[in-house]
C-alpha positions as a printed Julia matrix, in Angstrom:
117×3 Matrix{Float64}:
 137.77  190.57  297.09
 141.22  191.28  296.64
 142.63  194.64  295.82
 145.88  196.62  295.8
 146.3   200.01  296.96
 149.64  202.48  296.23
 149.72  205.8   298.24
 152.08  208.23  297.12
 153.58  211.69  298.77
 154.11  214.85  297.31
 158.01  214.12  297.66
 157.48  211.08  295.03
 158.03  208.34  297.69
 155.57  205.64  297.33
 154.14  202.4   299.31
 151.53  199.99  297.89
 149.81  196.84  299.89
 147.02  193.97  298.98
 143.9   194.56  300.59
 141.63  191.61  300.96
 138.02  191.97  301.49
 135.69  188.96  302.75
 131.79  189.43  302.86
 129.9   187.21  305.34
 126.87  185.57  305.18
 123.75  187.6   306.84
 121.13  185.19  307.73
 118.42  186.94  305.7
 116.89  184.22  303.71
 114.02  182.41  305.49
 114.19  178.44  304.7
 111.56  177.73  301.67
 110.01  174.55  301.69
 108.34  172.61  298.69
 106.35  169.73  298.88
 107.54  167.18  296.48
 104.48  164.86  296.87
 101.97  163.81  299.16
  99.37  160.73  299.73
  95.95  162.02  300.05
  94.85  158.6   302.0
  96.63  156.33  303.83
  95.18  152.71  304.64
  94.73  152.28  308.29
  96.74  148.95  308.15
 100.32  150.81  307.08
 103.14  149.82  308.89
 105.19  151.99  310.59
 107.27  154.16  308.44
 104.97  153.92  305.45
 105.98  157.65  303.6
 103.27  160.36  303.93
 105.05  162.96  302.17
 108.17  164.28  300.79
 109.08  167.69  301.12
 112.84  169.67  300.22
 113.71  172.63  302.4
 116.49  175.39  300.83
 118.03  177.86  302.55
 120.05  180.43  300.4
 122.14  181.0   303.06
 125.43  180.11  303.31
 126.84  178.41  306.4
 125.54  177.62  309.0
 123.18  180.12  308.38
 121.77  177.89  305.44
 121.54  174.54  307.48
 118.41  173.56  308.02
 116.53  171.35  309.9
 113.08  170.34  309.91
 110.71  169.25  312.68
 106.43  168.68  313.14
 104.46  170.9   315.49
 100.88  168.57  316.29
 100.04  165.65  318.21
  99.83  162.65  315.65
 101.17  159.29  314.56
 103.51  160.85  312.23
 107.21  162.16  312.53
 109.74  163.65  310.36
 113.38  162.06  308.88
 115.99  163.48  306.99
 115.89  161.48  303.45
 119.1   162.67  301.74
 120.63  165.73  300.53
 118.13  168.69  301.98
 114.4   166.45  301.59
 112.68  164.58  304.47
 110.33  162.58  304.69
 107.19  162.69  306.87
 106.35  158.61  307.87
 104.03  157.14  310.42
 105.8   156.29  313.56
 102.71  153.93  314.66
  99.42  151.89  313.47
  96.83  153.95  312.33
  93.17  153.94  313.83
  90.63  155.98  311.56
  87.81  155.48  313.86
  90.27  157.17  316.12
  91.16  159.98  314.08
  90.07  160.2   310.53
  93.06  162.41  309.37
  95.82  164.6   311.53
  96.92  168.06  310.9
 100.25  168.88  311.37
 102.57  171.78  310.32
 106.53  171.32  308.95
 108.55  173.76  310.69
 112.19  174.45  309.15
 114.44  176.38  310.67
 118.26  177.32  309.57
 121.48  177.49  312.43
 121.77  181.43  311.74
 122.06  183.51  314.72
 118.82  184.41  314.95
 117.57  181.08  313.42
């Protein structure tokens, strides 16, 4: 914000100046995630890197305290990429075995580059 400011004395001198105001960001937004779709099976015999799910993380931050990044927490045969813009994609990273494991859970973290993220 800009503003200007005139002081004036009982004697009738006066003095005036700009003032400029800047706000900054407060990282007080928590990253939202959305899923944009998901596959509900996925054949055993996908390559590597078949898509999983696709998911779009906003921060309404500004700054660095609205980048975000995105990771998995869980053991599995999946991992996480950045797609474009602010969605990811969650791929396999290896063969699938369902006699192995019939389905993996795993949780999408996001977190922004605030101080505290």
């Amino acid at each position: 914000y800009n503003f200007g400011v005139e002081a004036t004395d009982g004697g009738g001198l006066s003095n005036h100046c700009q003032v400029h105001v800047e706000i900054m960001d407060e990282n007080d937004n928590a990253p939202e995630i959305t899923t944009l779709s998901v596959s509900s099976s996925v054949p055993e015999d996908s390559p590597p890197g078949t898509v999983v799910a696709l998911i779009k993380v906003r921060d309404r931050d500004s700054g660095d305290n609205g980048k975000v990044w995105c990771e998995l927490e869980g053991e599995s045969p999946l991992s996480i990429v950045a797609s474009s813009g602010s969605s990811y994609k969650v791929v396999t990273t290896s063969a699938l075995d369902r006699e192995r494991a019939s389905e993996h859970n795993v949780t999408v973290v996001a977190s922004d580059r605030g101080s505290p993220p």
